[in-house]
MARKOL-825204 format. One record per residue: residue in three letters; residue number from 1; x, z, y negated of N, C-alpha, C, O, CB in turn. Coordinates in nm, 3 decimals. Glycine has a CB too. Layout:
% residues N
('Ala'; NUM; (X; Z; Y); (X; Z; Y); (X; Z; Y); (X; Z; Y); (X; Z; Y))
...
//
This chain:
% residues 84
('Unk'; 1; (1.926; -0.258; 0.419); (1.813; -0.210; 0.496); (1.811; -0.284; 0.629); (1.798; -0.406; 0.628); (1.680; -0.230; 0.419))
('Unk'; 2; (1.826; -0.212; 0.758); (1.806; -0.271; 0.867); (1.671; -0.294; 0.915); (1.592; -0.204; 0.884); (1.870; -0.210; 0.947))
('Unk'; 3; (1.632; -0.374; 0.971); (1.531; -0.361; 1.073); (1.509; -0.369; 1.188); (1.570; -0.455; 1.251); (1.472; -0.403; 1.062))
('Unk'; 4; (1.429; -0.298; 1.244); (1.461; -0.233; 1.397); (1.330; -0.313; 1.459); (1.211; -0.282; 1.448); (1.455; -0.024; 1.415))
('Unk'; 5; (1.395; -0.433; 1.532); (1.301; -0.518; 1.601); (1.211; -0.425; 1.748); (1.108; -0.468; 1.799); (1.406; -0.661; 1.657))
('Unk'; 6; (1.265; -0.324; 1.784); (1.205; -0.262; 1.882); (1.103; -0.154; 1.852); (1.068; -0.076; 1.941); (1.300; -0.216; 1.955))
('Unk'; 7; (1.045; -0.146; 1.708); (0.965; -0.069; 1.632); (0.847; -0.050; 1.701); (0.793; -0.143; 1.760); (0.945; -0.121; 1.509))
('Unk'; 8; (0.781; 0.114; 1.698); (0.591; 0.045; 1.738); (0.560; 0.028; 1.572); (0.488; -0.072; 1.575); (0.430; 0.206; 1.843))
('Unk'; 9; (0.569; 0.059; 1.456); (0.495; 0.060; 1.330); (0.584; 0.038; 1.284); (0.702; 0.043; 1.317); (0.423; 0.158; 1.275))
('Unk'; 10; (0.480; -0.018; 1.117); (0.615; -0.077; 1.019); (0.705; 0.039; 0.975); (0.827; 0.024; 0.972); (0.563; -0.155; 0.865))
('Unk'; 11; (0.669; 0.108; 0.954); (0.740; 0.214; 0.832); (0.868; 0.268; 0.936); (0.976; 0.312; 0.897); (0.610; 0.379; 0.762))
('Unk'; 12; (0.811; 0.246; 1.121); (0.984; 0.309; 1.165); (1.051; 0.205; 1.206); (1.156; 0.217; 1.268); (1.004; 0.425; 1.297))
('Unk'; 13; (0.967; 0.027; 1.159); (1.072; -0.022; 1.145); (1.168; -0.036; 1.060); (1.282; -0.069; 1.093); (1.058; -0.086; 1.165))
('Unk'; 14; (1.132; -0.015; 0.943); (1.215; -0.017; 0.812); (1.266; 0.098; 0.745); (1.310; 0.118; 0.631); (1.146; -0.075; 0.717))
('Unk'; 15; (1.240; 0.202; 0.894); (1.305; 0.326; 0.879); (1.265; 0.406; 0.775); (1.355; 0.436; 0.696); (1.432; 0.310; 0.866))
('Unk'; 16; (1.129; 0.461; 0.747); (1.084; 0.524; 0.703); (1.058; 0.679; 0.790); (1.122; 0.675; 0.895); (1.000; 0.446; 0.662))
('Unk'; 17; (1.013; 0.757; 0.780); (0.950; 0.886; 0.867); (0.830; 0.847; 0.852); (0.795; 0.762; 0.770); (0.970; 1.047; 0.819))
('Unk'; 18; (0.755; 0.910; 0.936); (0.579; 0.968; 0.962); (0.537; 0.996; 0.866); (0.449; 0.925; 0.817); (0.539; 1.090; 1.044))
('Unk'; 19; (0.585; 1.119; 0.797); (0.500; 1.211; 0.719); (0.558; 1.137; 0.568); (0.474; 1.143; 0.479); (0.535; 1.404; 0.750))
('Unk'; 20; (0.654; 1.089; 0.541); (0.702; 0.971; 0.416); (0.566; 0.871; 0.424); (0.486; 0.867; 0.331); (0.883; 0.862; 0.462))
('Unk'; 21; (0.549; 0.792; 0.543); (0.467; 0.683; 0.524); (0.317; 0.718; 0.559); (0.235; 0.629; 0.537); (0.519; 0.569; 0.607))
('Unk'; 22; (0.282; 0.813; 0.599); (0.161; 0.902; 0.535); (0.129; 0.965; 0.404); (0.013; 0.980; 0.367); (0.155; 0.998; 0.596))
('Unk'; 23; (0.265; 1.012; 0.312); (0.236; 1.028; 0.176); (0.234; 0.892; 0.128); (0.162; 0.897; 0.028); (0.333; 1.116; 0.101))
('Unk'; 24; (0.271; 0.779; 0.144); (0.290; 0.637; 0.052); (0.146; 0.633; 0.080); (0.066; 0.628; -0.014); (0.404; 0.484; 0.104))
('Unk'; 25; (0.098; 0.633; 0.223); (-0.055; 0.583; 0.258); (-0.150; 0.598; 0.147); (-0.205; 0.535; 0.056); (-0.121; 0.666; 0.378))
('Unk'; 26; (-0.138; 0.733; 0.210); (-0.196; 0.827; 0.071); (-0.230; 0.807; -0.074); (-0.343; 0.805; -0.123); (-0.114; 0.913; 0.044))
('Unk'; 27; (-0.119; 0.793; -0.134); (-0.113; 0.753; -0.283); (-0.137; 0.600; -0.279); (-0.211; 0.559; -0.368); (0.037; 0.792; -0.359))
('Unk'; 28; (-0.101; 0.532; -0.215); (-0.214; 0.348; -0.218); (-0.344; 0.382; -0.223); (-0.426; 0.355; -0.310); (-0.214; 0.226; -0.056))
('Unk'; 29; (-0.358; 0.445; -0.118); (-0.489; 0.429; -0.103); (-0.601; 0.508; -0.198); (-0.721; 0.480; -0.211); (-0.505; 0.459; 0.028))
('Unk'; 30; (-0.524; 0.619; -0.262); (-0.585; 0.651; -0.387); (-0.583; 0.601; -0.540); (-0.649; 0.639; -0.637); (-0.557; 0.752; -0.392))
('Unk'; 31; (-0.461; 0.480; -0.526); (-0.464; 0.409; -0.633); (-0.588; 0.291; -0.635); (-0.650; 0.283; -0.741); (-0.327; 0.355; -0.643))
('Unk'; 32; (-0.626; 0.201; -0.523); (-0.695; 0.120; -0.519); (-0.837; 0.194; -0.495); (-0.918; 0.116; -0.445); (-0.646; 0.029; -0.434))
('Unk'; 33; (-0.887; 0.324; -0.517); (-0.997; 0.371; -0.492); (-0.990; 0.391; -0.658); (-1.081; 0.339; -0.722); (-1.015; 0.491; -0.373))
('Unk'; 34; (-0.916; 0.443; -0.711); (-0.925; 0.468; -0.862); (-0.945; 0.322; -0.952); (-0.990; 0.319; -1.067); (-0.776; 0.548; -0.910))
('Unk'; 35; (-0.894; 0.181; -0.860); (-0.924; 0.112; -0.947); (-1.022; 0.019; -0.915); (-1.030; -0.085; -0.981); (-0.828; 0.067; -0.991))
('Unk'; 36; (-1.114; 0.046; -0.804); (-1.216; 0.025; -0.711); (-1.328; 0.100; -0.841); (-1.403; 0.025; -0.903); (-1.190; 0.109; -0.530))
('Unk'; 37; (-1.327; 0.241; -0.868); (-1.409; 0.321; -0.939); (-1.389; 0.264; -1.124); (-1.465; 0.293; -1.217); (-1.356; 0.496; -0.896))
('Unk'; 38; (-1.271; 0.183; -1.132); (-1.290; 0.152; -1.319); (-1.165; 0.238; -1.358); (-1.109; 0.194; -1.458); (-1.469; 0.229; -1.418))
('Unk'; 39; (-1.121; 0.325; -1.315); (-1.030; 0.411; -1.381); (-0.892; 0.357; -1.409); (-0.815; 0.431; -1.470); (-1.018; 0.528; -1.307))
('Unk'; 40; (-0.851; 0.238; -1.371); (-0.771; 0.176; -1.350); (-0.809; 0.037; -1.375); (-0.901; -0.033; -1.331); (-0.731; 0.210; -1.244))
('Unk'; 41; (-0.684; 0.008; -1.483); (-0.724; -0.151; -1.521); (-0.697; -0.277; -1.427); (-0.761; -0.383; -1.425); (-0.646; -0.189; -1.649))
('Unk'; 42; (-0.599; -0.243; -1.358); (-0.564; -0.395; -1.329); (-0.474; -0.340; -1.169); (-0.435; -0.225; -1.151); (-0.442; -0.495; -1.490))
('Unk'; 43; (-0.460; -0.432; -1.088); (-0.355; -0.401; -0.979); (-0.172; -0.405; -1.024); (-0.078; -0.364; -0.955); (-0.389; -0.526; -0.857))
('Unk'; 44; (-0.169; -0.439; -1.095); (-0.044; -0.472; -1.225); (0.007; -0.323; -1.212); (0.103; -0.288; -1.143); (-0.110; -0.524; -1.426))
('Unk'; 45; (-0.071; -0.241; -1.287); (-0.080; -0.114; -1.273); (-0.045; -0.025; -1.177); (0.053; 0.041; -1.210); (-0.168; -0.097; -1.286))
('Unk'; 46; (-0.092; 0.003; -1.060); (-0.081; 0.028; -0.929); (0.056; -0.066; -0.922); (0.145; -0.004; -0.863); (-0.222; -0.011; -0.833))
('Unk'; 47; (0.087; -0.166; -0.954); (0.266; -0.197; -0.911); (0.359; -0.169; -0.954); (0.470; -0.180; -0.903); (0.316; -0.299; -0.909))
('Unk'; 48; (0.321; -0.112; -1.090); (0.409; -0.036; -1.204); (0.433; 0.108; -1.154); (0.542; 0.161; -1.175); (0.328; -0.028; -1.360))
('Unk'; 49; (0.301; 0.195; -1.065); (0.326; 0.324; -1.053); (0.418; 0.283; -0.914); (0.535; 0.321; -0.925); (0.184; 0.433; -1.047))
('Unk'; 50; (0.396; 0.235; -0.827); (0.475; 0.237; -0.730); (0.617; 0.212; -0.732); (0.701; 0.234; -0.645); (0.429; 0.170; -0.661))
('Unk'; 51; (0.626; 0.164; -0.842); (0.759; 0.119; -0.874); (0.825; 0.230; -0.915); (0.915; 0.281; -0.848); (0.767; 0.015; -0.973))
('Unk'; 52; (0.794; 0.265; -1.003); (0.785; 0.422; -1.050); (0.848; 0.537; -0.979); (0.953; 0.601; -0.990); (0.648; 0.463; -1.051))
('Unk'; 53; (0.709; 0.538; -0.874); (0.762; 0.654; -0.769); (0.853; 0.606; -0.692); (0.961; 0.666; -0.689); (0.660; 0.715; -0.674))
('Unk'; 54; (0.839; 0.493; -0.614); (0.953; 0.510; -0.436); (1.065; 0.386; -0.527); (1.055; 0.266; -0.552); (0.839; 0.409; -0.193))
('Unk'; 55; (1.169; 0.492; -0.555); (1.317; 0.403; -0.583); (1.355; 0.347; -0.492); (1.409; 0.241; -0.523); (1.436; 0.468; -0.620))
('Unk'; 56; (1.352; 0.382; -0.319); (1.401; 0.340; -0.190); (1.369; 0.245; -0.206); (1.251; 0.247; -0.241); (1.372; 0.387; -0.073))
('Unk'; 57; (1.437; 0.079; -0.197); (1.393; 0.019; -0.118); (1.294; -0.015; 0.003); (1.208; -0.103; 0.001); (1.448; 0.019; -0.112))
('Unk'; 58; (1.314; 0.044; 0.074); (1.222; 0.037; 0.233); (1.046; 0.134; 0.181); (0.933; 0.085; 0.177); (1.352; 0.172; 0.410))
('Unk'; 59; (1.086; 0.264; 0.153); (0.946; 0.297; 0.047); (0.857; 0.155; -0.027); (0.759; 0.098; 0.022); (1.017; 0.398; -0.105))
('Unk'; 60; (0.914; 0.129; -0.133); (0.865; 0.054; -0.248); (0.857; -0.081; -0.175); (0.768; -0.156; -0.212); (0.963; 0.058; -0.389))
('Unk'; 61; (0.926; -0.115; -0.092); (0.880; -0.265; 0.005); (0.739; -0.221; 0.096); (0.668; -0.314; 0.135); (1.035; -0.320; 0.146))
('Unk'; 62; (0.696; -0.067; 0.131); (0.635; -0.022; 0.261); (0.477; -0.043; 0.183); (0.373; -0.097; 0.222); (0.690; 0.161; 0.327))
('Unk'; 63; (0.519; 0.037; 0.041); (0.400; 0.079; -0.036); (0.295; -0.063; -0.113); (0.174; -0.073; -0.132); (0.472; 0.187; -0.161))
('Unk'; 64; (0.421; -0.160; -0.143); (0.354; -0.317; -0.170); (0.307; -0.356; -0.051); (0.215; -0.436; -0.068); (0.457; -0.440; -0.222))
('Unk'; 65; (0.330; -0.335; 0.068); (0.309; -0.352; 0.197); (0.145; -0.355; 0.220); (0.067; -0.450; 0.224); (0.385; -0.239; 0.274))
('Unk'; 66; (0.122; -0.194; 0.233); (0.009; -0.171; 0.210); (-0.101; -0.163; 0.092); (-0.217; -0.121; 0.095); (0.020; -0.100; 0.250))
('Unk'; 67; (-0.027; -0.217; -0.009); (-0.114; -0.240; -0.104); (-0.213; -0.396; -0.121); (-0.312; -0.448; -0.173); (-0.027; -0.215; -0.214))
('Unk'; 68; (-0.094; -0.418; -0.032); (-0.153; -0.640; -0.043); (-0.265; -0.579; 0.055); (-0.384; -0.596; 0.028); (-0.002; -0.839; 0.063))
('Unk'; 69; (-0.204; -0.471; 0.230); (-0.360; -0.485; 0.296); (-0.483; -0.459; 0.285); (-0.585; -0.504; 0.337); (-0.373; -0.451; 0.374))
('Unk'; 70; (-0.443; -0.326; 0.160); (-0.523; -0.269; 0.114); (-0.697; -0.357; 0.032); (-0.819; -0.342; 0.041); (-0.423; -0.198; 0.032))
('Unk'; 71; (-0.600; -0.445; -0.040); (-0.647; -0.546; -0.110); (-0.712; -0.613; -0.050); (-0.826; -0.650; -0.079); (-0.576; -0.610; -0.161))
('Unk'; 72; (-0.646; -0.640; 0.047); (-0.731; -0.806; 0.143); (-0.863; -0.716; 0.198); (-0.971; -0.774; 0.216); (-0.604; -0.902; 0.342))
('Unk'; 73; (-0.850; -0.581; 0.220); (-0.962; -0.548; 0.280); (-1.096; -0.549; 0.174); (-1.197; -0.620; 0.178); (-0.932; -0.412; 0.343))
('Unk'; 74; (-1.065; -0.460; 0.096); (-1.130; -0.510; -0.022); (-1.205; -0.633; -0.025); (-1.326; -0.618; -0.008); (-1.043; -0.522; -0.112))
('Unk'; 75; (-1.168; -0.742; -0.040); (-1.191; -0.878; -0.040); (-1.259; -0.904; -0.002); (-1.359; -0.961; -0.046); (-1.137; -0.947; -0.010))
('Unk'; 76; (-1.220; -0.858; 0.133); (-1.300; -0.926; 0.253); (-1.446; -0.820; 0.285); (-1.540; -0.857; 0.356); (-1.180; -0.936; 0.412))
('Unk'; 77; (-1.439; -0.702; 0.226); (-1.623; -0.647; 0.252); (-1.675; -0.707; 0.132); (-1.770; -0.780; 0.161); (-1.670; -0.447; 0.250))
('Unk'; 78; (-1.648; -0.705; 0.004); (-1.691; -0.772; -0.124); (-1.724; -0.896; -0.096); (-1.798; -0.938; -0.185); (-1.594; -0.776; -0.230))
('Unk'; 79; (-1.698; -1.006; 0.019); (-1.727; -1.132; 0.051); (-1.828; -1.080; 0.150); (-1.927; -1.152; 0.147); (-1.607; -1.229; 0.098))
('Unk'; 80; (-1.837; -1.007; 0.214); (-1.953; -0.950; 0.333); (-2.064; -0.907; 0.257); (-2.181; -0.907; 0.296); (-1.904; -0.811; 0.435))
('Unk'; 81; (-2.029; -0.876; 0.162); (-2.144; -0.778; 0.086); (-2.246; -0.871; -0.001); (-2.367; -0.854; -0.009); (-2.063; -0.659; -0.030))
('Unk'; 82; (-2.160; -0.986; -0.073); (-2.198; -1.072; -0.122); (-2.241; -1.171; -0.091); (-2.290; -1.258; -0.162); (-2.151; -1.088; -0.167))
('Unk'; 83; (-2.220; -1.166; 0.075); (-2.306; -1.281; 0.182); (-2.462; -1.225; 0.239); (-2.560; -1.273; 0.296); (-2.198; -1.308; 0.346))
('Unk'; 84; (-2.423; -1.111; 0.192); (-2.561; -1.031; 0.249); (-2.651; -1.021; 0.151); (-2.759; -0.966; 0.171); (-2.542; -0.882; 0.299))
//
């Protein structure tokens, strides 16, 4: 896997497409809403399906990618929310 230091975004640095790293978006971001809602046990889970789906390399590195930011965001209103 190369990476292309002259990138504007991650996914065309690690050589993904647009509409590829709009479907990964996608499915993160509906995994951590499903396990935001209970439907989903653990983030374990969500690393198992991703694993699952994107065999690529550069995919399955893109999709943990956004799953850690996904997370931190999380975090960080649940610490806002809980300061309030």
């Amino acid at each position: 896997m190369e990476f292309k230091h002259d990138s504007e975004t991650v996914n065309e640095a690690i050589g993904i497409s647009e509409w590829k790293a709009k479907e990964i978006k996608m499915f993160v971001t509906k995994q951590i809403l499903l396990l935001l809602e209970g439907k989903l046990d653990s983030v374990s889970r969500i690393m198992e399906m991703i694993d699952s789906k994107y065999k690529e390399r550069n995919e399955f590195g893109y999709a943990m990618f956004l799953l850690g930011q996904g997370l931190m965001i999380v975090a960080q209103e649940k610490v806002r929310e809980d300061r309030a």
